[in-house]
N, C-alpha and C positions, 0 to 999 in steps of 0.2 A: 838268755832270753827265753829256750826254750823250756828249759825248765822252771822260769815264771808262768810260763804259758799252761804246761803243766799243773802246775802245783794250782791256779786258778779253778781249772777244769774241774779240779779231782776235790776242790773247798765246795765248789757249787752242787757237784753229784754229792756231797756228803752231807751239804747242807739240807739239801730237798730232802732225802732219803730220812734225817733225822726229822723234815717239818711231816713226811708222810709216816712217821714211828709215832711222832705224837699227836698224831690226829688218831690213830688208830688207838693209840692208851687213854686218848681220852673219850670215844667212843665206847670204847671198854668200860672204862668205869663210869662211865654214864651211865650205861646198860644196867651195871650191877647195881648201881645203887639206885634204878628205880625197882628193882626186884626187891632189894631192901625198903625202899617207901612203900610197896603194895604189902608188902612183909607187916610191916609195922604197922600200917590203917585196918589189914583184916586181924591183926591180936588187938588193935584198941578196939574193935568191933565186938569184942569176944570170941573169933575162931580160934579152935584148936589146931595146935599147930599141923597134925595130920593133914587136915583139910585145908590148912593155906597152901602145905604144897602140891598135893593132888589140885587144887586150885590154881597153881599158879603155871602147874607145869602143863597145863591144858589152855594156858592165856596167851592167843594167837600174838599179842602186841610183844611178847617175848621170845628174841630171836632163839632158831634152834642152835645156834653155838654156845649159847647162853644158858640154856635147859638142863647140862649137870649142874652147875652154878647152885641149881633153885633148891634144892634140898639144903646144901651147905649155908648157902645167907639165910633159907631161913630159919634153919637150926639153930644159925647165930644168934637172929632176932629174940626166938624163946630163948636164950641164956641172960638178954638181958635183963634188970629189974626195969618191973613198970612205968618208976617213977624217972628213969632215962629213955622212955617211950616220949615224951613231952619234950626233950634235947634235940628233936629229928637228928634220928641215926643215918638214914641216909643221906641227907647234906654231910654230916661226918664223915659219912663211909666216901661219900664223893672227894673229898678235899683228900682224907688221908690216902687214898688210890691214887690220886693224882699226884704226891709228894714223894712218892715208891720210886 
């Protein structure tokens, strides 16, 4: 019995622990892929990529844990071709974070 009692205790701390892991991953890649959406509206705008990120990494609405990030997604973005600009990469980039 005790150790049904157990084993209960130790399902529900593993349980919660795992719903507080992914609230956090998906908080995460929430984040990242709206750096990727802003990524993606200022290249169909015409900014050079320089200046999206010195742009972006000056953009209060993006957390400071988030702020290495912004160089690398949006280096990403300029590798894409333009005509997968129109596919919104960021809903993709959200979905495929999320299945990681």
């Amino acid at each position: 019995m005790r150790l049904l009692v157990c084993a209960a205790v130790l399902m529900s701390a593993m349980s919660a622990q795992a719903d507080e892991g992914a609230t956090a991953k998906e908080n995460s890649c929430q984040a990242q892929s709206d750096i990727v959406a802003k990524a993606v509206e200022m290249r169909r705008s015409g900014k050079r990529e320089g200046r999206v990120k010195r742009t972006l990494a000056k953009d209060a609405s993006i957390a400071e844990e988030f702020q290495p990030a912004v160089p690398l997604l949006v280096g990403w973005v300029y590798t894409l071709p333009k005509a997968d600009l129109k596919l919104e990469p960021g809903a993709a980039y959200l979905t495929t974070c999320l299945e990681q």
